[in-house]
N, C-alpha and C positions, 0 to 999 in steps of 0.2 A: 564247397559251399553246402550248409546244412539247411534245405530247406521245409519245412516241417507244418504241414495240415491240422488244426485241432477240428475236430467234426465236434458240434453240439448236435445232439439228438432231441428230435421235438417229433412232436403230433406229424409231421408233415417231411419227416427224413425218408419215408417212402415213396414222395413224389422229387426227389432229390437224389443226383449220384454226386461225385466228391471232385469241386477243380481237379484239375491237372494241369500242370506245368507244359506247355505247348514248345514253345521257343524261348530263350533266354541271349539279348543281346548283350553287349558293352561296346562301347566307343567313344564316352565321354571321358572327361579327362578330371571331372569335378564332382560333387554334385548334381542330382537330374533335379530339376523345380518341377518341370509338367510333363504330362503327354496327351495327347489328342488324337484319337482316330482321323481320316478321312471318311467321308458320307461312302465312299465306294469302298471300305473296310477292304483299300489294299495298300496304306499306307499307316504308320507311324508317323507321327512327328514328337521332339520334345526336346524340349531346352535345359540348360545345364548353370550353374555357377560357372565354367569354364568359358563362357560366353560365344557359345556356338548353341545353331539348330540344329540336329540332327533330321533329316524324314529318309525311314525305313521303309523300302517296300516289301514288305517280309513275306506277301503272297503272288511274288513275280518270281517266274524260275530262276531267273540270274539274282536273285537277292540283292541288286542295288542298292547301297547306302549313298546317301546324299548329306554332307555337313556342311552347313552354312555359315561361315564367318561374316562379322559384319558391324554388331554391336562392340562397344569399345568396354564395357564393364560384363558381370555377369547377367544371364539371361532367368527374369521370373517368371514367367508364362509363356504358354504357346497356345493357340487355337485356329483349326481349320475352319473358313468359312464353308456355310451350309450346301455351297455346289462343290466344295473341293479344292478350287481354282485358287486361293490365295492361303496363305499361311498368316497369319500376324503373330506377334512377338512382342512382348516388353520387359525393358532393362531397367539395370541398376545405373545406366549412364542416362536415365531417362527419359529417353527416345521409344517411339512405338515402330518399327517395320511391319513391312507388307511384303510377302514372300510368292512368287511365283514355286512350286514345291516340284523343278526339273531340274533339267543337270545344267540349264544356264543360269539358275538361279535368283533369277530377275527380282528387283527387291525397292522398295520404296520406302525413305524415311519423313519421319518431322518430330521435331523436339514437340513430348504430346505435356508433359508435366516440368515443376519442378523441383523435384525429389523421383526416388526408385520407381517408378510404374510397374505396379503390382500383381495386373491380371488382366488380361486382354478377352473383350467377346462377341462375337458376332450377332449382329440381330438376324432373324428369323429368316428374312428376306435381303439378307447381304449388303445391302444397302448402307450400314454403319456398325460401327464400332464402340464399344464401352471400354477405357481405360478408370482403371483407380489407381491412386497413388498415397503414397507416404506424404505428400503434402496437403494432404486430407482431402481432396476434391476426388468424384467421380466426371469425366465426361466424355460427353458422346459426340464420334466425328462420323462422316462421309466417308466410307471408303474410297472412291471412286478419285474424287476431289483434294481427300484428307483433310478439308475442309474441317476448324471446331465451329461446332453445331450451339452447344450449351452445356455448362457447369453446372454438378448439383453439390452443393457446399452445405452441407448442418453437420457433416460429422467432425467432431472435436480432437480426432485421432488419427493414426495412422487407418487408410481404408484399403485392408486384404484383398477385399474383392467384390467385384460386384458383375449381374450375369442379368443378362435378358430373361423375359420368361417366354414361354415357348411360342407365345403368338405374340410378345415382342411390345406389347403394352404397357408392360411392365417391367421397370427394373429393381434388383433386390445388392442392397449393398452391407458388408459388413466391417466392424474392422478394431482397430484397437481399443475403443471408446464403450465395450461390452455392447453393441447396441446394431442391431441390422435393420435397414429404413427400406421400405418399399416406397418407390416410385413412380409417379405419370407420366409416360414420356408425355403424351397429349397437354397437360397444363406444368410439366416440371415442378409438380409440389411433394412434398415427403405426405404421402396419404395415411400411415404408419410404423411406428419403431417399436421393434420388441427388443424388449430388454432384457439382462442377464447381468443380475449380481456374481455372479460367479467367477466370471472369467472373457478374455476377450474373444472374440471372433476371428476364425481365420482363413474360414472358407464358407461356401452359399450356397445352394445349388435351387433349384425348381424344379417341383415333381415335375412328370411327365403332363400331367394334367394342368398344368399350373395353377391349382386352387392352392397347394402348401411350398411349403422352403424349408429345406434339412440347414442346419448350421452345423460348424462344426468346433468344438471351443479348445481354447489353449489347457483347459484342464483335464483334456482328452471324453469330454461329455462329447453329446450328439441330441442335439434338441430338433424337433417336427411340430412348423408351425402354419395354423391353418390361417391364410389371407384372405378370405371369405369372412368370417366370422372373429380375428386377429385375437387367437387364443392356443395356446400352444396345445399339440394333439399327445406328442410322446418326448420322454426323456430316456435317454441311454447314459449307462457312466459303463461303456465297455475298453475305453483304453486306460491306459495308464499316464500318460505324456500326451500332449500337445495334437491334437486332429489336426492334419494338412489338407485334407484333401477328401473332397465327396461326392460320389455320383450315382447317380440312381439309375435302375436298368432301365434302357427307353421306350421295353414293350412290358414288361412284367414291373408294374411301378411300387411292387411291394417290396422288391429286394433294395436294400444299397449298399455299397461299398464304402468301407472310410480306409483312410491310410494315418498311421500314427506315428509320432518320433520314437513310439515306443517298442519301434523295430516289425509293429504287426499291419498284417491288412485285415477287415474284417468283415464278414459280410452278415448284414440282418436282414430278417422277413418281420419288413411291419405288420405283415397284417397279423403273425400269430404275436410281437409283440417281442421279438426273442434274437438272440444271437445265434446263428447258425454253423459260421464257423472263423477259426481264427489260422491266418497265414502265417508262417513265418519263414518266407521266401528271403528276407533281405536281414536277418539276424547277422550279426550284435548292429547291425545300420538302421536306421530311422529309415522308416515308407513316407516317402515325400507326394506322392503322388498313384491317382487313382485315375482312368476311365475305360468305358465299355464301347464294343461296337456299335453300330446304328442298330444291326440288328440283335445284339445282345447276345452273341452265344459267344464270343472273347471277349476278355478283360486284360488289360495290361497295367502294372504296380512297378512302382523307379523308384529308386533309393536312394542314400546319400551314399550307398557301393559302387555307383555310380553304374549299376547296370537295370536292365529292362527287363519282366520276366513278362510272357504271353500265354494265358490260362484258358485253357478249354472252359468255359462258363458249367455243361453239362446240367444246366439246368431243366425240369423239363419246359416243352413249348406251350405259350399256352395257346389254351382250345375256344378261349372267349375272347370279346374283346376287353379293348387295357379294361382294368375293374378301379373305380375309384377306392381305396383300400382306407381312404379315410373319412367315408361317409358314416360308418360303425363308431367313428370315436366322436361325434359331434356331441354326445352328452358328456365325454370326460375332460377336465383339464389337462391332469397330466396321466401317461400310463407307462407305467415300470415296466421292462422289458422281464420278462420271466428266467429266474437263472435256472440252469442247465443242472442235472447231476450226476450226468455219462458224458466223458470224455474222451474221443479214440484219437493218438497220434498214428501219423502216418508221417513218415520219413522223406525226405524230398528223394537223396538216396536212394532208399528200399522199393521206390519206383523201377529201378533199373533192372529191376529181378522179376518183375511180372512177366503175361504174356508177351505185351510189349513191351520191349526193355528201353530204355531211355539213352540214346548216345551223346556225348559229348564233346563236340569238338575244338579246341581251340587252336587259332590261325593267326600267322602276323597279319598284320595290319601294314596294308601299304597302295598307296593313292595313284591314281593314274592322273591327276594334274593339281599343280602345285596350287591354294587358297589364297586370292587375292583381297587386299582391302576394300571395301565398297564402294562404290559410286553409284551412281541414282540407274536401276536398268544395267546392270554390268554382268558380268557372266561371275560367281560368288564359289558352285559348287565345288566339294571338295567329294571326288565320286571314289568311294571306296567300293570296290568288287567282291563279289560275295567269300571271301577270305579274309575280308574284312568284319565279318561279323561272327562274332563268336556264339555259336547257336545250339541250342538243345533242341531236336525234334525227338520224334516218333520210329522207331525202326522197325518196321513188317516181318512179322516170319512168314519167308517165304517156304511154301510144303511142294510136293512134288507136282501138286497140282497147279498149285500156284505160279510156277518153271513154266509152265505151258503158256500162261499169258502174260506173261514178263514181254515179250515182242511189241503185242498193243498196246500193252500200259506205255511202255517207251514210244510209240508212234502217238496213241494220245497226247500223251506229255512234249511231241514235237509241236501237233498242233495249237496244246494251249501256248507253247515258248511263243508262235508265229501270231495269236490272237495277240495274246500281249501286248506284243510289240505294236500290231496295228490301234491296240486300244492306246499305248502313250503316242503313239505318232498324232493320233486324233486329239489326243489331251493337248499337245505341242501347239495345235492348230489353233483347240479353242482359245490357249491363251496366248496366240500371237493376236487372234481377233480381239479379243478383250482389250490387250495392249494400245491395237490401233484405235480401235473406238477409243479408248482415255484420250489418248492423242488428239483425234477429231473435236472430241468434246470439249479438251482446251484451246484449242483452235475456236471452236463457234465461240466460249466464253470469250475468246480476247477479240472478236469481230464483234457481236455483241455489243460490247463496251465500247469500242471505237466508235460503232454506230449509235450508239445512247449520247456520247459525248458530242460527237459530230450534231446531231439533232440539236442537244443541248445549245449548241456555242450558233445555230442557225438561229434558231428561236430568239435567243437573246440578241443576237445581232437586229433581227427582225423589230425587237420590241426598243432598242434600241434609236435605230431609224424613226420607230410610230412616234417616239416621245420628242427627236428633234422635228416631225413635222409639223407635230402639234405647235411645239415655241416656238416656231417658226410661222 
């Protein structure tokens, strides 16, 4: 695999060191569509054409893989809600799942569309869900319940995607019709559409801030548009093919990541306005997919190689808080990204020759229990052991001095193996409670209703009686 760095050089490459390649998985069988951190950036999750989940816990010593079968077609999104606790999913067989993200796999469906469901998102506060679909609707359900909540129908086309904004007032959808509509959840009206002759839309995201929204277009542009004042801030033409996928770092909101068919990942700093560097991790394959940790120092990019690469981010931290980075452009329409005239490759490769060399390993793959079909709440994983993942780390040279503390490091490393474990045992818990509270909860609704009815059928009996003793 040829993976390959381009560095652009700008004003601001000295507050900047260069990704690195962290880890690199495979275990899909297809295409990868999405990937999702978990809020506790010790999980992967992401889905495949192949129509399975995968969630990677790639910062547990035993590197458990967990794949989840379940959907009957391929899988186009995945995202973890805001505590962790659930996974959600949507397919090309147009169903939405609800993933418990352990080794039993616990899983909740309902037919959410009808056509492919396109992208799946959690509101702010867990509470509900945003599905888009190919059969042009966006809507939003109840997690808890899976309850549909309301439909929002003006787009004319296929709808890519649409995502909460970060305090969940807002939803922003895009999709084949060139045209991305911001929404109230509070009155459910289109408050405004920005439009784009160019080309259709095929992904959305929300700054950090939530004043703007990156799109990202099928003619591999990248437009930044300000929903305060609904006037677009910047325009990019940095790929060459088709934008999948776009995410914005969650603490530093001037960088973003796109992913392109056109085999690159790329990352820009809006605030100098510029391309900073271009990937080329998943060559001659299409980058399908982009997102960052919560706290922004990894980033992980999926292909249609069907594998997952995990990048040391190496950014620096910053030292203030978030900066709104597009209060500067409020006097311009649009602003041209600045082209570069220094270019340095760096070899995925020629990594392996530094001080730290880069090792490689690859392992069969082979499961410790067989993947069952789904049923509502049924045990799903398919647990593959850490020889199941085919990984690229970090290899230490160890110096003679270093030999001396080889001992602790291994006694450390017993310790974190034992927290670990106490931390998913606790995880197990939360979502057995979770579990049973649903349960409860459907329970008081169908008492509830007995008793509403019940009341209901007194009353009218009651009023019944008054009106024969009247005629009477």
């Amino acid at each position: 695999m040829s993976t390959k760095t381009t560095t652009t050089t700008s004003t601001t490459a000295n507050d900047l060191c260069d990704p690195s390649v962290a880890q690199h998985y495979k275990g899909h069988k297809d295409a990868i569509t999405a990937v999702d951190f978990n809020p506790n950036s010790r999980q992967l999750a992401s889905s495949s054409l192949d129509g399975t989940i995968m969630v990677w816990n790639f910062k547990s010593p035993q590197a458990r893989v967990f794949r989840f079968s379940g959907h009957t077609d391929g899988v186009t999104s995945v995202c973890f809600s805001p505590t962790g606790h659930l996974v959600g999913s949507g397919s090309r067989d147009r169903s939405v799942r609800l993933w418990v993200p352990s080794i039993k796999g616990e899983n909740n469906a309902f037919k959410a569309h009808s056509a492919t469901v396109r992208s799946v998102d959690f509101s702010s506060d867990g509470e509900f869900i945003a599905t888009a679909s190919d059969d042009k609707s966006v809507k939003i359900w109840s997690v808890h319940r899976q309850k549909f909540q309301f439909s929002l129908n003006q787009h004319t086309n296929w709808v890519r995607a649409a995502r909460f904004a970060p305090d969940s007032s807002l939803i922003a959808s895009c999709g084949d019709d060139k045209s991305t509509k911001i929404w109230d959840i509070r009155t459910k009206e289109c408050v405004h559409t920005f439009y784009d002759n160019e080309a259709s839309m095929h992904d959305v995201r929300f700054h950090p801030s939530g004043t703007c929204i990156a799109t990202g277009l099928s003619s591999g542009g990248i437009k930044l548009w300000d929903c305060r004042v609904n006037r677009l801030l910047q325009s990019y033409h940095s790929h060459e093919s088709c934008v999948n996928s776009l995410h914005f770092h969650p603490r530093q909101g001037d960088v973003l990541l796109s992913a392109s068919s056109d085999c690159t990942v790329k990352i820009h700093d809006l605030k100098e306005g510029r391309l900073i560097y271009t990937l080329h991790g998943h060559q001659p394959h299409a980058a399908t997919a982009v997102a960052f940790t919560k706290t922004g120092d990894q980033f992980a990019s999926a292909g249609s190689d069907n594998q997952i690469l995990i990048w040391d981010t190496n950014f620096t931290e910053p030292t203030e808080q978030l900066r709104d980075v597009f209060s500067g452009f409020m006097g311009r329409s649009t602003f041209q990204p600045i082209q570069s005239t220094t270019n340095t490759d760096i070899t995925y490769t020629s990594l392996r020759s530094h001080t730290n060399p880069i090792l490689e390993s690859s392992r069969t793959i082979h499961t410790a229990t067989d993947c069952v079909h789904p049923t509502e709440f049924s045990q799903q994983a398919e647990i593959l052991e850490p020889s199941a993942v085919e990984s690229v780390i970090s290899q230490p040279v160890i110096t003679k001095e270093g030999q001396n503390s080889a001992k602790s490091k291994e006694d450390n490393l017993r310790i974190m193996e034992k927290l670990e474990m106490i931390t998913n045992q606790m995880d197990i818990l939360t979502q057995t409670v979770a579990i049973i509270e649903q349960r409860l909860t459907n329970t008081e609704d169908k008492l509830n209703y007995l008793m509403t009815s019940k009341t209901a059928q007194i009353e009218k009996n009651d009023e019944q009686k008054a009106n024969n003793d009247v005629n009477n």
